[in-house]
C-alpha positions as CSV (number, residue, x, y, z in Angstrom):
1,X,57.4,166.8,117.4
2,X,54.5,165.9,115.5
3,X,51.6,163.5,117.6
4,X,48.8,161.6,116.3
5,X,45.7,162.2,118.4
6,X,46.3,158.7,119.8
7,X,49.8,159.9,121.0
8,X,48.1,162.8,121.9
9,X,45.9,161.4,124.3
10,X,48.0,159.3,125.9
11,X,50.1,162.1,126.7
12,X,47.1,164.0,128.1
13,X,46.6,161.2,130.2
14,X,43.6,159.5,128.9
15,X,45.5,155.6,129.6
16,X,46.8,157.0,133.3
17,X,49.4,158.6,134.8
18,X,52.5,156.0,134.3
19,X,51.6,156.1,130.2
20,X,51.3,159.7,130.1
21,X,54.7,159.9,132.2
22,X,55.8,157.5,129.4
23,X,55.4,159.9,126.9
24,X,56.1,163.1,128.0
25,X,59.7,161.3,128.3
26,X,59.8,160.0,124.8
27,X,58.4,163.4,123.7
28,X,61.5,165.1,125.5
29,X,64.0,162.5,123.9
30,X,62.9,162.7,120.7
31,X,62.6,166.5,120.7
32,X,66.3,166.7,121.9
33,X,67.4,163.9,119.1
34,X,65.4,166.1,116.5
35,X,63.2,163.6,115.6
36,X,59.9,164.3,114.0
37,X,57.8,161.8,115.0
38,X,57.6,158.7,116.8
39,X,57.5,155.4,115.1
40,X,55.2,151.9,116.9
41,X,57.0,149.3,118.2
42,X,55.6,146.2,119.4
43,X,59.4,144.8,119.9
44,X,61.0,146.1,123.1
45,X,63.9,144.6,125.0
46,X,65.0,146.3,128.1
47,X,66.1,145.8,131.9
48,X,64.0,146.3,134.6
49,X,65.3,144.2,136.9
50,X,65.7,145.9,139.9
51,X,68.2,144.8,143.2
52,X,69.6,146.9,145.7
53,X,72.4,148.7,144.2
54,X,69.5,149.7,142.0
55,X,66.8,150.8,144.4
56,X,67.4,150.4,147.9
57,X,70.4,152.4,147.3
58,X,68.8,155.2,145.9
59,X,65.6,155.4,147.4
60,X,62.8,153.5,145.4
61,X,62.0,150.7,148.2
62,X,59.3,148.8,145.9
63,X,59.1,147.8,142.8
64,X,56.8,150.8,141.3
65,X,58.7,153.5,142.3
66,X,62.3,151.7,141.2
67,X,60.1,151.3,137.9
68,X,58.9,155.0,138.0
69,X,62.0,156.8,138.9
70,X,65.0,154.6,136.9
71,X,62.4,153.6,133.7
72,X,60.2,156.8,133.5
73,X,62.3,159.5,134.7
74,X,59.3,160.4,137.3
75,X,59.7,162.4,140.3
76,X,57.0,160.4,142.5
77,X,56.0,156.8,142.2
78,X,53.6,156.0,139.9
79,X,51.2,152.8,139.7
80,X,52.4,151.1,136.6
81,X,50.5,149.3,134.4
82,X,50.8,146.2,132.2
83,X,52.9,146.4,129.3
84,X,50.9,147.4,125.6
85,X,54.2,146.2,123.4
86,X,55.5,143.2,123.1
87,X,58.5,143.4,126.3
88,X,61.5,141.3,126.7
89,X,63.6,141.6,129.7
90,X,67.2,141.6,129.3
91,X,70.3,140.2,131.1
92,X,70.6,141.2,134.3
93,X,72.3,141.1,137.7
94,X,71.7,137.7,139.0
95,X,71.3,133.9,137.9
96,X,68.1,132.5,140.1
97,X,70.0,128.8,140.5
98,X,73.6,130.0,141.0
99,X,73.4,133.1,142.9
100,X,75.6,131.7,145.9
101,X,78.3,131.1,143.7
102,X,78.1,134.8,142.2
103,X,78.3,135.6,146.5
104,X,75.7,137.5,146.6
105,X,73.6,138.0,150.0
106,X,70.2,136.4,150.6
107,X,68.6,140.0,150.6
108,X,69.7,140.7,146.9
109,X,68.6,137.3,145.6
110,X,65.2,137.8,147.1
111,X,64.9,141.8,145.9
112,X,65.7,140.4,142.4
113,X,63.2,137.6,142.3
114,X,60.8,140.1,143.6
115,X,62.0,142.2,140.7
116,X,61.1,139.2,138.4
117,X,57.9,138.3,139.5
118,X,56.6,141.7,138.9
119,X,58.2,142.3,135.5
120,X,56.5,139.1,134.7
121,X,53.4,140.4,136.1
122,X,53.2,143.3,134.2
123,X,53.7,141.5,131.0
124,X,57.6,141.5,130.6
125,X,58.8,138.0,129.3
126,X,61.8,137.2,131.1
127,X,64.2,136.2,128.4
128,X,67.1,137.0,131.0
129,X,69.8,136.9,128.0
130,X,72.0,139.7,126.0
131,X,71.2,137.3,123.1
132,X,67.0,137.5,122.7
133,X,67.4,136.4,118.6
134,X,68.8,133.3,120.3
135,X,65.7,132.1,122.0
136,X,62.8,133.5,120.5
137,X,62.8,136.8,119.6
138,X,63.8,137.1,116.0
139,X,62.2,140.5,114.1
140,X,62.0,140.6,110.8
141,X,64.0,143.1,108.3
142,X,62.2,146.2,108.7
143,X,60.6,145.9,111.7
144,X,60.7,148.8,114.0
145,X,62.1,147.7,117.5
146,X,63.4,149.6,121.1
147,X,66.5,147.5,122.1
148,X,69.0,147.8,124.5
149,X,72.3,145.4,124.5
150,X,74.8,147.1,122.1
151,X,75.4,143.3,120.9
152,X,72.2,142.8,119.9
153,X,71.5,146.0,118.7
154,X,74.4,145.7,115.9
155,X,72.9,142.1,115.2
156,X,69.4,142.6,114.5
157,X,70.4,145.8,112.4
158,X,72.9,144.1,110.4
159,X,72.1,140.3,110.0
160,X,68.3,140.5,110.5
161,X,67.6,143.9,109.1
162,X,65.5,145.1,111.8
163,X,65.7,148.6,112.8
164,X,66.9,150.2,116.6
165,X,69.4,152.1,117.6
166,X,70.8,151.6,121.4
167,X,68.1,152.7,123.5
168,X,68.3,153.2,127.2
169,X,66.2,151.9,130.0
170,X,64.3,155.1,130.3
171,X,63.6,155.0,126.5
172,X,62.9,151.1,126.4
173,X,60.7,151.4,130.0
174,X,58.7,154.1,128.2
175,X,58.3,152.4,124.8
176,X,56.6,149.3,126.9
177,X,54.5,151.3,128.2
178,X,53.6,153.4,124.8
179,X,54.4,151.2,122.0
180,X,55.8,154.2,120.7
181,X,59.8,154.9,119.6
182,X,61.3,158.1,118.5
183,X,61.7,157.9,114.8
184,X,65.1,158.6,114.2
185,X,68.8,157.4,113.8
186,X,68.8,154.0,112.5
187,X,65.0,154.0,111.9
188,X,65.7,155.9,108.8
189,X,66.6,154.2,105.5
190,X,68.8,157.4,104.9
191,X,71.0,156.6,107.6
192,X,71.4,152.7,106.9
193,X,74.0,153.6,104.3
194,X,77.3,152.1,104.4
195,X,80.2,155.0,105.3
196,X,83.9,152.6,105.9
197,X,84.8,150.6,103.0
198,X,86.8,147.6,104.5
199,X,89.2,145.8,102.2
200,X,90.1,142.4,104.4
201,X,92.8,140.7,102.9
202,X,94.0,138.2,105.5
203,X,91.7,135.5,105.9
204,X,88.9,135.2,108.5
205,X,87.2,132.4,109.8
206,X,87.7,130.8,113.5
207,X,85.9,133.1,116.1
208,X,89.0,134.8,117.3
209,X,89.5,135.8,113.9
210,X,86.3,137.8,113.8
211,X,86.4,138.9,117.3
212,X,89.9,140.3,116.1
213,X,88.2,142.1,113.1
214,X,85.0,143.6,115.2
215,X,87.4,145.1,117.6
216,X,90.2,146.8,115.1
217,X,86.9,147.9,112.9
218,X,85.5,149.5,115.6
219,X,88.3,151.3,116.9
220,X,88.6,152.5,113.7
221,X,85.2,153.6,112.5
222,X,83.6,154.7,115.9
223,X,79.8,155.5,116.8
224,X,78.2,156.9,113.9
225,X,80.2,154.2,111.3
226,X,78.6,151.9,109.1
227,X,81.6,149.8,108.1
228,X,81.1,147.7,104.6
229,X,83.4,144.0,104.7
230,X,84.7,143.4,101.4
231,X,86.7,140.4,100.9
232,X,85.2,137.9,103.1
233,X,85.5,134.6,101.2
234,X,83.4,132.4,104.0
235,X,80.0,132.1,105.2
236,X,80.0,133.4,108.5
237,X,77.6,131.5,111.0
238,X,75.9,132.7,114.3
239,X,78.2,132.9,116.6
240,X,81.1,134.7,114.1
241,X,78.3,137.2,113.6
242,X,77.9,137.8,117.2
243,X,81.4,137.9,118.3
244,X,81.7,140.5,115.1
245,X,79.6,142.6,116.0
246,X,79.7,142.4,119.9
247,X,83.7,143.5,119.4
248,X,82.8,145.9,117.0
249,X,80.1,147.3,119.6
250,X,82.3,147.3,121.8
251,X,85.7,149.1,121.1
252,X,83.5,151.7,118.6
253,X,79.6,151.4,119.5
254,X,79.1,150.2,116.1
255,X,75.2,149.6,115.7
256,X,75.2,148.6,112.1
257,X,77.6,146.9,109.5
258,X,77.0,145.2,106.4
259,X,78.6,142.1,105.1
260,X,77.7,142.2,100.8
261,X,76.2,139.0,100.4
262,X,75.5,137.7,103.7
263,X,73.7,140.7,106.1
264,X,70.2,141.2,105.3
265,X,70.4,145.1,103.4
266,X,73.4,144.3,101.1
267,X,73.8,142.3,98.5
268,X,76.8,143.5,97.1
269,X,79.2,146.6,97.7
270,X,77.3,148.9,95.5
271,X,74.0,148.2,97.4
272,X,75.5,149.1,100.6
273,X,76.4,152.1,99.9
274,X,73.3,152.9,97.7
275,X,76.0,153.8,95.0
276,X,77.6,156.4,97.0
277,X,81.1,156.4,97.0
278,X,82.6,155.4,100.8
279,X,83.7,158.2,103.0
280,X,86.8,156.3,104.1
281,X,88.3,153.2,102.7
282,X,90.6,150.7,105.0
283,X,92.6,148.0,104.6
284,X,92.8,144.5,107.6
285,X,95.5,142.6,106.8
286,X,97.8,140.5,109.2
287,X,99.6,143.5,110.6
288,X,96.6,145.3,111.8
289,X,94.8,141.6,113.1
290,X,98.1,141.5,115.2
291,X,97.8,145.2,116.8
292,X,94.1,143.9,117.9
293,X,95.4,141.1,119.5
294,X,97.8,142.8,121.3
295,X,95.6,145.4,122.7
296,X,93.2,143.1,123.6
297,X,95.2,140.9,125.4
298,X,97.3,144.3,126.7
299,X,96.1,144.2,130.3
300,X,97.6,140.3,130.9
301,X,101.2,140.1,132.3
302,X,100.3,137.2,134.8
303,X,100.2,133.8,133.0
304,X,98.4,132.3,136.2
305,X,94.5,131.7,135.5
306,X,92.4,132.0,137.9
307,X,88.8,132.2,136.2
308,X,88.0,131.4,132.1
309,X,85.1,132.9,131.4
310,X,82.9,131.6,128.5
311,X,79.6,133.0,126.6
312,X,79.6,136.8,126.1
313,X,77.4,137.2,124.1
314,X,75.1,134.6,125.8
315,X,76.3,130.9,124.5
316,X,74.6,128.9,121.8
317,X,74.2,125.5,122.5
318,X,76.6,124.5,120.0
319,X,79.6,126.4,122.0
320,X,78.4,124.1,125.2
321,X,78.2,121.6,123.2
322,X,81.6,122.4,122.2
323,X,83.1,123.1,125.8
324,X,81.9,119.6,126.9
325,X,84.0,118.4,124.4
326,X,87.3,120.0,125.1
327,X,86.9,118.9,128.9
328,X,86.2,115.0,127.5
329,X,88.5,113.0,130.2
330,X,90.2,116.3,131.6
331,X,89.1,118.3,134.7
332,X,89.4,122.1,135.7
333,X,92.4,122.7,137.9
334,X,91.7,123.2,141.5
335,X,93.6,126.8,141.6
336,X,91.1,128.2,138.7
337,X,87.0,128.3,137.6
338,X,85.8,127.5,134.0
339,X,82.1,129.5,134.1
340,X,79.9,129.3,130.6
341,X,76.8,131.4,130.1
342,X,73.8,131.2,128.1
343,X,70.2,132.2,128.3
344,X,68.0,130.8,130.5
345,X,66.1,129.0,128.4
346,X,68.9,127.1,126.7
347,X,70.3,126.1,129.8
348,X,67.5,124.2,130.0
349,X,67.8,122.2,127.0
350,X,71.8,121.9,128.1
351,X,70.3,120.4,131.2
352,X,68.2,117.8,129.4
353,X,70.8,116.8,126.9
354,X,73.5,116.2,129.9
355,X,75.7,119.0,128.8
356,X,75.3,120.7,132.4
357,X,75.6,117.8,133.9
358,X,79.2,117.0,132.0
359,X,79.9,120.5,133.0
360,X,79.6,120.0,136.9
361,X,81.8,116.8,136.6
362,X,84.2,118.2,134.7
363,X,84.8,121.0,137.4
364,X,82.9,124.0,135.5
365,X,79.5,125.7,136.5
366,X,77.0,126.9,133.7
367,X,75.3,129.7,134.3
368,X,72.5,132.2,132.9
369,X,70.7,135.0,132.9
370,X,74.1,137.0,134.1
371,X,77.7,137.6,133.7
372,X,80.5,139.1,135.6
373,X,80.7,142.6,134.1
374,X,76.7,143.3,134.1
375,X,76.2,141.5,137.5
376,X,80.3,142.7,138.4
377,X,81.0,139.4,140.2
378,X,83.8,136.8,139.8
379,X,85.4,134.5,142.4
380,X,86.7,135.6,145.8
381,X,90.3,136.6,145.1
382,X,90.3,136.6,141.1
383,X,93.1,138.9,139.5
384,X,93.5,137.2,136.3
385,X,90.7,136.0,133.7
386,X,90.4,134.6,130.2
387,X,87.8,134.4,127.4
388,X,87.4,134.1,123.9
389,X,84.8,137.0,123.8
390,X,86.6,140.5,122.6
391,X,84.0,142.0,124.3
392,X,84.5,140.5,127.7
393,X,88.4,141.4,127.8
394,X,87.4,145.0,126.7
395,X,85.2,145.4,129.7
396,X,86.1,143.3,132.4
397,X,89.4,144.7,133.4
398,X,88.7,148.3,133.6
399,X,85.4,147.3,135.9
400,X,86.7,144.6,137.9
401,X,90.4,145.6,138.0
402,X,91.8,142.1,136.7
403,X,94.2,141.0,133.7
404,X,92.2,140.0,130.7
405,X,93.7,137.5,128.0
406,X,91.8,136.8,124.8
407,X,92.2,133.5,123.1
408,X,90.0,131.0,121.0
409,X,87.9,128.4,122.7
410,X,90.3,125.6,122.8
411,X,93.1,127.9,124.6
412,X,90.5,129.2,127.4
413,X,89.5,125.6,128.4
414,X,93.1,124.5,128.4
415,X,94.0,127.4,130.6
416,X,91.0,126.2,132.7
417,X,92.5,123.2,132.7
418,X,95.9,123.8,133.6
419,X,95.6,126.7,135.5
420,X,98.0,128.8,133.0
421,X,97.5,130.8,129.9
422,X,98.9,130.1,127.2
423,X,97.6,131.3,123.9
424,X,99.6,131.6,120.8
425,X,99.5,135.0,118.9
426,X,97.7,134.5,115.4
């Protein structure tokens, strides 16, 4: 790999041991990705929030040597420094107001606001959200970033523009650190090209649908796909996007797709493909939107709800707003929990404008900087959930051994409401 003598230096250990650790790691990744160089970045998002499964567990008792060994790959603990890029932390395992209601013990809650207060310390805004274009952090098309979150990885790539692939928390740890990326992957214009050729010929438009379309397009093109939407005959807004993209994530890791017209790199079929002809060409219609339904909702048998689960991705205020408003007059049923998610920050402004407040009398808690399959909590003898996130019903299941059914918004509060699923098939 070729270094400038900046890189060089810093290697050699002229800004201290923790940047030097820094990277000699991103030297070794980059070497074993075959990349030639590294790129900056002043754009990192990653998770350093540290509680016990995370270092007590294993052996790194402060926050420095959790830092040293899980971000840096180092075999003694290192002092660490302030951050030199811009650093954004992450969900993570805990929400700091609702932490009794996840169950977890007063030990963990005060390791992990240790863990904050030093992240913030170090320079590390605490964002707490899988969603950081939702409160702030919006990079431009072209911009070089180091981004964990597979959701937000696909959505900055595609609808933004910006350029990451899904990094790691040793890669992201190190690039805060550095300011330095490997240049590679998705960094390259080469490898921004369209490869799947979608032809969607049923129409898409509710969230579900595009939850439904993410998740049969990613079980189709897999990983190293860029999938091209042809026919889409409505604007998409945020939260479609999202919900795309998080499905398509997912059920195929897809960290890039382009929508002709709409997705910042494409505006129109040829363009994405830069006049190549597509690899593979497929076809969504209303047979293959009702095999992803099925499989998503393939792990449900019991109709009995005993926890919706809503905002994954992280909510917009707008779905709150919108959850409020299916509960107007109705309350959630004693034998089941109705939890929402979003960001920290706009949990705040759902505070002020009474949505939170609604929430609470209406039965529901809303929560952030968390959710049940990063944090792996749900209520104390939970064996069914529902959602309207693709994503969540992929994951939740297999980690937390419960039936999954996937459903629009307006089905998920009324099973929270009546304590029973019961979602029509599209």
């Amino acid at each position: 790999m070729r270094l400038t003598d900046g890189e060089r230096a810093m290697l050699d250990g002229a800004d201290g041991e923790a940047v030097a650790a820094a990277m000699d790691l991103l030297v070794r990744y980059g070497e074993v990705l075959g990349a030639e160089r590294l790129v900056d970045t002043d754009n990192v998002c990653g998770a350093n929030l540290f509680g016990s499964r995370h270092s007590l567990v294993c052996g790194s008792p402060t926050p420095d040597a959790a830092f040293s060994e899980h971000s840096l790959d180092a075999p003694r603990v290192l002092t660490i420094p302030p951050v030199r890029a811009q650093s954004y932390q992450l969900i993570g395992p805990m929400d700091t107001k609702h932490w009794q209601v996840q169950g977890l013990p007063q030990a963990e809650h005060d390791e992990i606001v240790a863990s904050e207060k030093y992240s913030a310390d170090h320079g590390i805004h605490l964002m707490n959200t899988c969603t950081p274009y939702q409160v702030g952090n919006v990079p431009v098309r072209g911009e070089h970033c180091a981004w964990m979150e597979s959701s937000a990885v696909v959505y900055v790539n595609s609808v933004l523009g910006a350029r990451t692939n899904v990094e790691g928390r040793e890669s992201t740890g190190a690039a805060m650190l550095t300011g330095k990326i490997p240049y590679w992957g998705l960094h390259l214009e080469e490898n921004r090209h369209g490869t799947h050729l979608v032809e969607v010929t049923t129409p898409v438009q509710s969230n579900r649908d595009w939850g439904l379309l993410g998740y049969w397009i990613g079980e189709q093109v897999q990983e190293e796909g860029i999938p091209v939407l042809d026919g889409i005959t409505t604007t998409p807004d945020l939260v479609r996007l999202k919900h795309f993209g998080a499905a398509a994530a997912s059920s195929g890791g897809v960290e890039l797709y382009h929508v002709p017209g709409i997705t910042a790199e494409a505006r129109s079929v040829e363009e994405a493909f830069a006049g190549a002809a597509p690899r593979v060409r497929l076809r969504y219609g209303p047979d293959e939107r009702r095999a992803a339904y099925e499989r998503l909702n393939g792990t449900a048998t019991d109709t009995s709800v005993d926890l919706v689960m809503i905002g994954c991705p992280h909510a917009t205020l707008g779905q709150i707003r919108d959850v409020v408003r299916l509960l107007e007059g109705r309350r959630v049923h004693p034998d089941s929990e109705l939890w929402v998610f979003t960001p920290r920050a706009l949990r705040h402004i759902a505070e002020q404008n009474g949505y939170a407040q609604a929430l609470e009398d209406a039965g529901a808690v809303l929560m952030s900087d968390t959710c049940p399959a990063i944090g792996q909590f749900l209520p104390k003898g939970t064996r069914v959930i529902a959602t309207d996130s693709a994503k969540q019903v992929h994951y939740l299941p297999a980690i937390m051994n419960v039936q999954g059914w996937f459903g629009t918004l307006a089905e998920c509060v009324d099973a929270a409401v009546t304590g029973t699923w019961q979602g029509v098939q599209p």
